[in-house]
N, C-alpha and C positions, 0 to 999 in steps of 0.2 A: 673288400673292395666294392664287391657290387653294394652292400648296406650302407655304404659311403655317398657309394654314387647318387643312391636314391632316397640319401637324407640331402642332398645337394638340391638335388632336383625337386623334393618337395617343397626345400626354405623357397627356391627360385620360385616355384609357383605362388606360394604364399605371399612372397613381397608384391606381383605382379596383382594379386586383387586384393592387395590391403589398399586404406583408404587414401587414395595418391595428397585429397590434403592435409593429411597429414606430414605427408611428405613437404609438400609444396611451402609450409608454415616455418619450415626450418629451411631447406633449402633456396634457393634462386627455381626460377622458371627454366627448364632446359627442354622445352618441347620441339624444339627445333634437330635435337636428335634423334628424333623418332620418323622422321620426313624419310622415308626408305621407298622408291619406285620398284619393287618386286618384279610386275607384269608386266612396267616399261622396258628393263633388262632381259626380258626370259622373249620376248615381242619382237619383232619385225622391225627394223626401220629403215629410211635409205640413206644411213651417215651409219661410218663406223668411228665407235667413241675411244681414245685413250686417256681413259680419267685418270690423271688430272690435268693432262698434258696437252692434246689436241683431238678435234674432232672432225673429221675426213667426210665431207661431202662424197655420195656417190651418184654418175649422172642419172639424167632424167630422160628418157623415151616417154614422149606424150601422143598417140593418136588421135588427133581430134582437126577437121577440115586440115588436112595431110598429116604427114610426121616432123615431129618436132623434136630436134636432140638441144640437150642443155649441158651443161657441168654439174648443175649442182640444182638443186632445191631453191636457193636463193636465185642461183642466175636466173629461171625461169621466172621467180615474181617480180624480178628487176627487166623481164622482157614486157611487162603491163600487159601481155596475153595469158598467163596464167594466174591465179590468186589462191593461198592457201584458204581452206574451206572455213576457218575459223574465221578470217577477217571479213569473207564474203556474209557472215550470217551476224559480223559484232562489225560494220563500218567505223566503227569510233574508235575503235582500238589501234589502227591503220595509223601507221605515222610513216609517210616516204621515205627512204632511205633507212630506217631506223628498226622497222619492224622486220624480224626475222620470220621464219616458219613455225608454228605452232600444234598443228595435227599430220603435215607432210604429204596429207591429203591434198592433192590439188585439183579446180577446177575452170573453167575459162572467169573471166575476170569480169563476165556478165551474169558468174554463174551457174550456165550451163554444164552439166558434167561431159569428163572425159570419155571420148568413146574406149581409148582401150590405154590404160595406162602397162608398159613394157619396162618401168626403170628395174635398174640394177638395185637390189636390194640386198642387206649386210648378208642376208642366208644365203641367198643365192650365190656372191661371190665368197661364201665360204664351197658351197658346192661344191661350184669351179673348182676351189684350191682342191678339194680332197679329190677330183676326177686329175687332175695336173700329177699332182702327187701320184696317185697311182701310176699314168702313163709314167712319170719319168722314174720313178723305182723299179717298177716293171719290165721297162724301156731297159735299163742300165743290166738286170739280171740279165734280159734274154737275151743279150746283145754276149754277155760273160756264158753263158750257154753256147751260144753258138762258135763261140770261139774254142769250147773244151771244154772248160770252166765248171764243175760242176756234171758231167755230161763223161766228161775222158778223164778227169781226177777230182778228187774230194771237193767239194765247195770253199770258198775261202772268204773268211769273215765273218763277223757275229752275224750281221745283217740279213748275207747271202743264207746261212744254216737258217735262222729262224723263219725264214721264207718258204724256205725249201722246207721247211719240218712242218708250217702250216698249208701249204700249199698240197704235199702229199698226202696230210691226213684228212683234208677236207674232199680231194680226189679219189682216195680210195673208201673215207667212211661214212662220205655224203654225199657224194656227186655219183660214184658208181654205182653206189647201191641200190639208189633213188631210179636216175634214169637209163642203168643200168650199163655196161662199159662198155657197148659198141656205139652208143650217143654222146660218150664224155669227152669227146672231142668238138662235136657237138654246142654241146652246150655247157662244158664246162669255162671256156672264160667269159662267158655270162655270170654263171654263179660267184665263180669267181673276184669277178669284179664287184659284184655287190658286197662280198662278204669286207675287201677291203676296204673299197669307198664308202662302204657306211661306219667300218671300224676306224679311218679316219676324222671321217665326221662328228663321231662319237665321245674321241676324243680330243678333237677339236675343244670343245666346251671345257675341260682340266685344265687347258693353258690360260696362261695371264690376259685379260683383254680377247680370250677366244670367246669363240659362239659353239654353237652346237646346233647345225642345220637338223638334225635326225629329232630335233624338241619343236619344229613348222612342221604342221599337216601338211602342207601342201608337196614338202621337201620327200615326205614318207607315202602321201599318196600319188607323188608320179614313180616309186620307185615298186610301190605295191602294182601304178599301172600297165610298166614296164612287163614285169612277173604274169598280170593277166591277158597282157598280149599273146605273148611266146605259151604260155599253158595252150589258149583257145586255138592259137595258129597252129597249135603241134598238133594237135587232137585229134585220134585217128578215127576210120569211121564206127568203129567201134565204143567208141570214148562217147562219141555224138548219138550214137543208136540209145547207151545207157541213159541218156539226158533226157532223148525225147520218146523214147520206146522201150522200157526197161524189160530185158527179157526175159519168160518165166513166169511176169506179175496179169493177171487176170487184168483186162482192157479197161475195168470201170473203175480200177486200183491209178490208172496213168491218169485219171483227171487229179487226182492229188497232188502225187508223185510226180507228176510232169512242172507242173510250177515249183514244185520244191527244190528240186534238181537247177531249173533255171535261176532259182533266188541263189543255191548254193555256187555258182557261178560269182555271182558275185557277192558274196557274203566273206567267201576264201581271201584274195584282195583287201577287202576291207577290211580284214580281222589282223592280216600284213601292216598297214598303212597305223591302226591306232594300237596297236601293242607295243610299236616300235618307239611311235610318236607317245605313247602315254608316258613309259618306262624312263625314255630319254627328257622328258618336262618336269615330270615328279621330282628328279633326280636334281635338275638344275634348281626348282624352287624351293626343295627342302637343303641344300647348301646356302642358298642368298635369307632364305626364310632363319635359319639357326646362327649364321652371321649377321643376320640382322635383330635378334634378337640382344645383342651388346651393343646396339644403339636403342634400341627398345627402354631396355634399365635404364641409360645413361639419360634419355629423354625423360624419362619419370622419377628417377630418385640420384641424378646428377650422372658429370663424368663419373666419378668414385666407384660408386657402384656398377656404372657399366665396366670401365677397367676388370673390375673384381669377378665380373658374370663371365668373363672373357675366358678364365679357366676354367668354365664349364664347357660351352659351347665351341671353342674352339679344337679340343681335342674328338668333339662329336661330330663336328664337320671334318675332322681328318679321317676319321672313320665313314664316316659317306663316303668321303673322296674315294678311298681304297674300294668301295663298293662301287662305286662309279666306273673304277677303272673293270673290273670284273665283269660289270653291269655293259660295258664297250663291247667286251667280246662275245659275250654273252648275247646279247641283242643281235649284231652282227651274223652268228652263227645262229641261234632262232630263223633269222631273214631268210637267211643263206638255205638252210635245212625243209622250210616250210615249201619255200620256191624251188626245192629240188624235187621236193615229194609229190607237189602240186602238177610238174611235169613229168614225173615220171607216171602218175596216174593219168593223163593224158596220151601217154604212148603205151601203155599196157594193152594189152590186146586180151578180152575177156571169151572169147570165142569156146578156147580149149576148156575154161572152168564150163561153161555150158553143159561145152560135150559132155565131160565128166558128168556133170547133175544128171543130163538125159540119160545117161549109160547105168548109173546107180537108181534110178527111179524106173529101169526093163526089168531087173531081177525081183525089185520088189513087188512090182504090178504079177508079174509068171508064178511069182510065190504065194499070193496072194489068189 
């Protein structure tokens, strides 16, 4: 099977840089299959798309000489105070009534940019959904807890069990452990929350027409900035002596060690923010990237042959998929673990290892 596979996948390569006119001599022209927007799909925008079906404006919050609310991307170029930034730098292309948005970028219609542009963007109201979703699944167990539910008799439901089975193994194998179990009250539905809302997120991106907020930096570094808060805020005065006074270390050692310590402040954070966001991007582009390679063939040596490529790639993009899904929880739980560890290193109190050092360096000095 595997020498199968991999005589498959060498004809595929091969056909890809043989000489396309040779191709083109026998066949029709089909370049028009090969038009694939990769980074338009994996990207930002403020319209959510149901191809083939419809495309959903989402509104526009403009800052600029007051606030300005819209419906949609077009209403705002139809109010003649806003213009997308493409028409502002191509005036010829502008046709009133007719011309749509082009970059989605918008700017005053002299020009001038936006002081702070606030619109609702596709990531962000996937966000939202996955914070809704948590409260209301959340919402629904603790409400069945309080009633009994799980509390005064067994759980009932697939739902209710597999919540209850994740919810305790992340409390007692990474939330206690970390910040240890008179704080897990604490700061356990902190963690908590992250672990789901970003595993909804996650897999937000598997569904038909989904997204996957957790593949925007910005999505993963307010969630990384969230995490650096709550570390520096907990931080006890000992946590803060190690940063800026390391104990033990000879005075002329803290010119080094002292900025190291304050980089690695935020270095932790940031390493949160693009692990999340790389893992969850990759993921989405090598799916559209190997789907997209059956229009690829099909643009270069006809339909025929893309149909034909389609029993390569499509059974390797169901293999991502399944890795995807893995890759959901997996990521999720990295987040979740890192920002437990992060703070429980925050609350640790280093005092008593001191003692210890100083205690074990009297016997050795008197021996000596």
């Amino acid at each position: 099977m595997v020498q199968f596979l991999r005589a498959v996948l060498l004809l595929s390569l091969l056909l890809l840089v043989a000489d396309s006119k040779t191709a083109y001599a026998e066949e029709p022209d089909y370049s028009d299959y090969g038009d694939i927007d990769v980074l338009g799909k994996l990207g930002d925008r403020y319209y959510i798309e149901f191809e083939p079906f419809v495309k959903l404006y989402l509104p526009r919050i403009l800052i600029s000489d007051g606030i300005h609310f819209f419906a949609s991307t077009p209403a705002a170029m139809a109010s003649g105070d806003f213009q997308d930034v493409y028409y502002v730098e191509n005036p010829g292309d502008f046709v009133p009534g007719q011309s749509g948005p082009v970059t989605y970028k918008l700017v005053r219609a002299d020009g001038t940019p936006v002081m702070l542009d606030l619109s609702l963007s596709k990531h962000v109201l996937w966000f939202w959904l996955a914070g809704f979703l948590t409260l209301f699944i959340f919402g629904r167990l603790a409400r069945k807890y309080q009633s009994g539910i799980g509390r005064e008799t067994a759980p009932k439901g697939a739902g209710m069990n597999f919540a209850e089975v994740m919810i305790i193994y992340l409390r007692d194998e990474v939330i206690k452990i970390n910040v240890g179990e008179e704080n897990v009250r604490k700061y356990g539905p902190y963690l908590l929350t992250c672990f789901f809302m970003i595993l909804f997120m996650n897999l937000f991106g598997l569904a038909p027409w989904g997204q996957t907020p957790t593949s925007d930096i910005s999505i993963t570094a307010t969630l990384a900035l969230a995490t650096f808060f709550i570390v520096n805020f907990s931080g006890t005065r000992d946590y803060w002596r190690h940063v800026f006074a390391m104990p033990g270390i000879p005075k002329f050692m803290l010119i080094i060690l002292t900025p190291v310590e304050i980089l690695g402040l935020f270095t932790k954070p940031f390493a949160l923010a693009i692990r999340l966001f790389a893992n969850m991007l990759s993921g989405k582009m090598l799916i559209l990237s190997m789907l997209g390679m059956i229009f690829i063939f099909a643009g270069i040596y006809g339909p025929t042959w893309g149909i034909a490529s389609a029993m390569l790639w499509v059974p390797f993009t169901l293999f991502i998929y399944a890795l995807k899904v893995f890759a959901a929880f997996l990521q999720a739980y990295i987040f979740t673990m890192f920002s437990a560890l992060f703070i429980g290193l925050a609350l640790e109190d280093h005092s008593h290892h001191d003692d210890h050092h100083a205690a074990d360096l009297k016997p050795a000095a008197t021996h000596a």
